[in-house]
C-alpha positions in Angstrom: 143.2 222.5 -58.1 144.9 219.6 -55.8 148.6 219.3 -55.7 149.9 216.1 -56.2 150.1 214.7 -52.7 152.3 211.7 -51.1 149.8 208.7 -51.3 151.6 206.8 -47.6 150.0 209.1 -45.3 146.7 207.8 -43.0 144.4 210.2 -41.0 142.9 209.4 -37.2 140.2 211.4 -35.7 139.6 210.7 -32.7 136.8 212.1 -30.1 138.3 211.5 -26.9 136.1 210.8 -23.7 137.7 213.2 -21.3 137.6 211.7 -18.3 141.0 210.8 -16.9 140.7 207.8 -14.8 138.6 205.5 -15.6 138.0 206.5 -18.9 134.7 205.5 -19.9 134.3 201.8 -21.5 134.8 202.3 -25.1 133.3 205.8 -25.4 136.5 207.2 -27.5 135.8 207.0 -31.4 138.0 206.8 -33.7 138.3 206.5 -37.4 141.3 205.7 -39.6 141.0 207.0 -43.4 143.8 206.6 -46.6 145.1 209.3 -48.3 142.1 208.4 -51.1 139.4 209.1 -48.6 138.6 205.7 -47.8 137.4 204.5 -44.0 139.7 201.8 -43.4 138.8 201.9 -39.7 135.5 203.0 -37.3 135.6 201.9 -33.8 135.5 202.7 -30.3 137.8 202.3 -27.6 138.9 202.6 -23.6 142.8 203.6 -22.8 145.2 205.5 -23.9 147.0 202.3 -24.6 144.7 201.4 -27.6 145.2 205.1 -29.1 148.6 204.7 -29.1 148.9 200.8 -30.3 146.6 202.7 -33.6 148.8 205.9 -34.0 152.1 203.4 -34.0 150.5 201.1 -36.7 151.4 203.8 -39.2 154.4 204.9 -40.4 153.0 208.7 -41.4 149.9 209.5 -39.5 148.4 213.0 -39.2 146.2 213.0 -36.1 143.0 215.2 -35.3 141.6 215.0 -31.9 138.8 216.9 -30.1 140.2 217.8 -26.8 142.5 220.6 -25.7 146.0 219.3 -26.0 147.7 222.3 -24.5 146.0 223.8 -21.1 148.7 226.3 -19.9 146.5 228.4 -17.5 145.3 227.2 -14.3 142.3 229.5 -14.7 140.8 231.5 -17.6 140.3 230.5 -21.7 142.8 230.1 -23.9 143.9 232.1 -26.9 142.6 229.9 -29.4 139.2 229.9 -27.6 138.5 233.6 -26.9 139.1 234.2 -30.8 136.2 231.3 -31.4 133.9 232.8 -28.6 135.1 236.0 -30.7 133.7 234.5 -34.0 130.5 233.1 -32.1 131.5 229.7 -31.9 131.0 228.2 -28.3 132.9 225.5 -26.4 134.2 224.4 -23.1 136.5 226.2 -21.4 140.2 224.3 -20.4 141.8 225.8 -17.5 143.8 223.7 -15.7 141.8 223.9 -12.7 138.1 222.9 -14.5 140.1 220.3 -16.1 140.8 218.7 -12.8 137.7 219.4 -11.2 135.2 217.8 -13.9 137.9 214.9 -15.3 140.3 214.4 -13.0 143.2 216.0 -15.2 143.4 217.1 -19.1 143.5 213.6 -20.6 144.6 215.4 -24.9 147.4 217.0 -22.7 148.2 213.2 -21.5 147.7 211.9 -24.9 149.6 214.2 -26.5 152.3 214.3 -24.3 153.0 210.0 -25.1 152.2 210.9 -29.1 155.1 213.4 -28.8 157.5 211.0 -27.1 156.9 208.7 -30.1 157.7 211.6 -32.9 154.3 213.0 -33.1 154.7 217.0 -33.7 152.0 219.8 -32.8 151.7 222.4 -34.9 154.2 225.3 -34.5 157.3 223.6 -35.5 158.7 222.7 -38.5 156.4 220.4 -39.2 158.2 218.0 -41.6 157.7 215.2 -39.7 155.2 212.6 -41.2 153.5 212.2 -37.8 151.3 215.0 -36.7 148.7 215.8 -34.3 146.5 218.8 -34.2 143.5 219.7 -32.0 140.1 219.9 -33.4 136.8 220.9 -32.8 133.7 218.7 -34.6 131.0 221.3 -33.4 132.8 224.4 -34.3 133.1 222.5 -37.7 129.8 221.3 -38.0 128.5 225.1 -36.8 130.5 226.5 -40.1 129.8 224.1 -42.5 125.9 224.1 -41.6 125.6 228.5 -41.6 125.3 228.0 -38.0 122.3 225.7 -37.8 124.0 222.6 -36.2 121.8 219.3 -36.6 120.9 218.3 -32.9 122.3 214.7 -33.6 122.8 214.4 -29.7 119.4 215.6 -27.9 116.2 214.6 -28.2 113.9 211.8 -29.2 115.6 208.6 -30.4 114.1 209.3 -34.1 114.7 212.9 -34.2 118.7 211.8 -33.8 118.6 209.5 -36.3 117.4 212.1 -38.7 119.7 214.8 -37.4 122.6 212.3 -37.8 121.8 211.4 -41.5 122.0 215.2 -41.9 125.4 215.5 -40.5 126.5 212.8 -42.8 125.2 214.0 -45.8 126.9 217.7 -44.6 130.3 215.6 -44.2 129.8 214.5 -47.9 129.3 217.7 -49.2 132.2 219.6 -47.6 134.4 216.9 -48.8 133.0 214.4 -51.4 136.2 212.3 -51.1 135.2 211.0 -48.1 133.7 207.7 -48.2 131.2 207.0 -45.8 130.5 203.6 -45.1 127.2 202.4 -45.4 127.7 200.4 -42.0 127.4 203.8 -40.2 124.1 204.6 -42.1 122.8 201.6 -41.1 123.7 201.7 -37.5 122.1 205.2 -37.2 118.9 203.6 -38.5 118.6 200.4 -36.9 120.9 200.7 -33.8 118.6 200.4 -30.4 118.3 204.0 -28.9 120.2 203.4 -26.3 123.4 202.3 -28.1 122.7 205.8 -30.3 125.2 207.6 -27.8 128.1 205.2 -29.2 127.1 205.8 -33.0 127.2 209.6 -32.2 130.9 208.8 -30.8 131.7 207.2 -33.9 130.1 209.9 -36.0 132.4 212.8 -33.8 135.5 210.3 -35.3 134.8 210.7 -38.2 134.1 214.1 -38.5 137.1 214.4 -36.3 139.3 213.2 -39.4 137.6 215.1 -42.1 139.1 218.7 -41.0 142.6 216.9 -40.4 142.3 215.1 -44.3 141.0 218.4 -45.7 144.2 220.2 -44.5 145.9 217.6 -46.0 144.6 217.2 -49.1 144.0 221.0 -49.8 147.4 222.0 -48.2 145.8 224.3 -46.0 143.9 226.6 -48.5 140.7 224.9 -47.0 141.3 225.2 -43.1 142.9 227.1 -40.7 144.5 226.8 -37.4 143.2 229.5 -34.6 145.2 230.3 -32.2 149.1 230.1 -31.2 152.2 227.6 -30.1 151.7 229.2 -26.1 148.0 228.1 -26.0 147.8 225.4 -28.6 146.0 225.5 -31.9 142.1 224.4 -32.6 141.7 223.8 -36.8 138.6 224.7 -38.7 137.4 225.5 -42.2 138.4 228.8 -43.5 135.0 230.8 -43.8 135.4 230.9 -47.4 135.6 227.3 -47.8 131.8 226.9 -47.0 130.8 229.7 -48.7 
């Protein structure tokens, strides 16, 4: 059962392009959705300027964005990654140091860091505040939700992406069925040239971006979880069972 809920919160996601400066030209999705599952919002953007005009639109936000937010070590993984790699869910690693040397700094840290300065709280905290921003990992999500077998909406031929894509969206419906999906994002994995495809899997990351962030919201927690601790920053997922 759902607890009653307050109705004023929106949810970002947001799939950051990493690289620190420049950015790549509009290659950071994001996607705003209400408290009723609706996607008010699907776009893509440049600077860190245009995430935070978006985040300040709102007077509670809860924000999920795939990139590390907290890199303490100059070398070496993080907490919250070694117990991923322990559950056989693979990512990037985010020293300090590979960080630098691949994008030019840790652009979540930076993002983070201005979200914070404007009330925005990681977890850890108290966490009343009705701004929040938590790390998140689309693949990881995507590899628990799908048993593992995690559509290859990024590699390959032009019309074995589209199909892979349609997959993850009908995966994103069926892990949470209040999500509305708009039928513009269908259509632009269907008809969008092949080499705009890239941007439409950007927008696709947004979305799926928000869904783990909406889910914790919705479900208070009893259908994620957040691996990992306060020193070395937290990544959310779905609980195991949740997919089950």
């Amino acid at each position: 059962m759902r607890r009653v809920q307050s109705r004023n919160v929106q949810f970002a996601g947001v799939d950051l392009a990493w690289k620190v400066n420049p950015p790549s030209a509009e290659r950071t999705g994001v996607c705003i959705v209400s408290s009723s599952g609706r996607v008010e919002d699907l776009r893509l953007v440049t600077s860190d300027e245009e995430l935070i005009h978006i985040a300040t639109d709102y007077k509670a936000m809860w924000i999920g964005i795939d990139a590390p937010l907290i890199v303490p070590s100059e070398e070496g993984l993080r907490g919250c990654e070694r117990m991923l790699f322990s559950r056989g869910l693979r990512l990037l690693p985010s020293s300090r140091s590979y960080h630098k040397r691949k994008f030019g700094g840790s652009r979540g840290e930076i993002v983070v860091t201005k979200l914070r300065e404007l009330g925005f709280e990681l977890p850890g905290g108290e966490g009343t505040s009705q701004k929040r921003v938590f790390e998140v990992y689309p693949h990881g999500l995507l590899s628990l939700i799908a048993g593992g077998k995690v559509p290859r909406y990024k590699r390959g031929r032009g019309v074995e992406r589209r199909r892979e894509a349609l997959k993850v969206l009908d995966m994103i419906e069926g892990f949470e069925p209040s999500i509305e999906i708009p039928e513009s994002l269908r259509r632009d994995v269907a008809v969008e040239r092949a080499g705009n495809l890239p941007r439409v899997m950007d927008k696709i990351d947004a979305l799926l971006s928000v869904l783990c962030v909406y889910s914790h919201w919705l479900y208070r927690g009893r259908r994620t979880e957040l691996v990992g601790e306060a020193s070395g920053g937290y990544i959310m997922l779905p609980r195991v069972e949740a997919v089950l």
